[in-house]
Residue, then its C-alpha position, 0 to 999 in steps of 0.5 A: x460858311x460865307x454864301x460866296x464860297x458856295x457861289x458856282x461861279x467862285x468854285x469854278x474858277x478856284x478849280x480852275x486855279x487849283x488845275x493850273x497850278x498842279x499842270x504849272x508844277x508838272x511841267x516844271x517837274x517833267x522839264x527838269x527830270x527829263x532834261x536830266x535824262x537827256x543830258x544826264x542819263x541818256x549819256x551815261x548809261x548808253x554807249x556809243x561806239x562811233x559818234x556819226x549818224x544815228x546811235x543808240x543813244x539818239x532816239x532816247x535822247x530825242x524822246x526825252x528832249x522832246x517830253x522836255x519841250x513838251x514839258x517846258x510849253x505846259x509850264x508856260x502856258x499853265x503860267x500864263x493862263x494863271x497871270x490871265x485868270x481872275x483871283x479869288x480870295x487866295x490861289x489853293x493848290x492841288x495836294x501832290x499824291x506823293x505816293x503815286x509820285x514816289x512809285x512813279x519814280x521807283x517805277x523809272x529807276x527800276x525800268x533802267x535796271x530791268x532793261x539790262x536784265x530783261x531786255x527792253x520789250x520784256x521791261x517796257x511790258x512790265x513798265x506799261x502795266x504798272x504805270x496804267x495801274x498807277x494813273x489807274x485809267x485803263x481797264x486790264x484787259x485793254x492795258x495787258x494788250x497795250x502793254x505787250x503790243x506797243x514794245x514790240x511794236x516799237x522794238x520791231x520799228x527801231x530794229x528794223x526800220x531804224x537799225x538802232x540795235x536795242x538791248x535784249x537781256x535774257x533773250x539775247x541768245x535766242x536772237 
């Protein structure tokens, strides 16, 4: 192996390179999948009876406007700091983890049908823990009390507060 290629100062910045790529990808990939639940999904899944104020389908709309934005701001930022960093022998990039890309996906599409069945706190529950087991960050205890208190947390916030009725699924004849 070429003594340059063990130089500290080369494998830094090809990791660095390797980062902004992969963070350049993601934010192309969110932008896009999360434009499409705003103007795509959002609207074909969420009915909404009368159009003035806020409706059901306004706050997913915002959250998913919002991550594309999010998103959109990754993507330039990461292109820009490529367009900055110096240049090694050639850009590599970062392997995908297509496994965990494709259970992230069948985790998003089987959440839209779960939301119909078992209500959204029931489904966001069972979403939480499988996306933290996915990224594999959180401990289990931490995710189990993260996953039942946010949703309903959250459901307690846009029924109450914001009066944005949320489905319940099984649960609907107990309310």
């Amino acid at each position: 192996m070429a003594a340059w290629r063990r130089d500290p100062i080369v494998r830094q910045a090809r990791h660095a390179m390797r980062i902004i790529h992969k963070d350049l990808l993601l934010g192309i990939l969110f932008t896009v999948l999360f434009s499409l639940c705003a103007f795509v999904f959002v609207p074909f899944a969420v009915e909404v009876m009368d159009p003035q104020g806020v409706t059901p389908a306004t706050w997913p709309k915002f959250v998913s406007l919002f991550i594309a934005v999010m998103a959109l701001i990754l993507a330039v930022t990461s292109y820009a700091a490529s367009q900055k960093a110096p240049q090694t022998e050639r850009p590599s990039t970062e392997k995908i983890d297509w496994v965990k890309l494709g259970l992230t996906i069948a985790c998003l599409i089987s959440f839209y049908f779960l939301v119909a069945w078992l209500g959204i706190v029931l489904a966001s529950t069972i979403v939480f823990v499988v996306f933290s087991r996915i990224c594999g960050k959180i401990d289990w205890r931490l995710t189990l009390v993260l996953a039942v208190v946010i949703p309903i947390v959250l459901y307690f916030f846009f029924t109450r507060l914001a009066h944005v009725p949320m489905p319940l699924g099984i649960f609907y004849d107990l309310v």
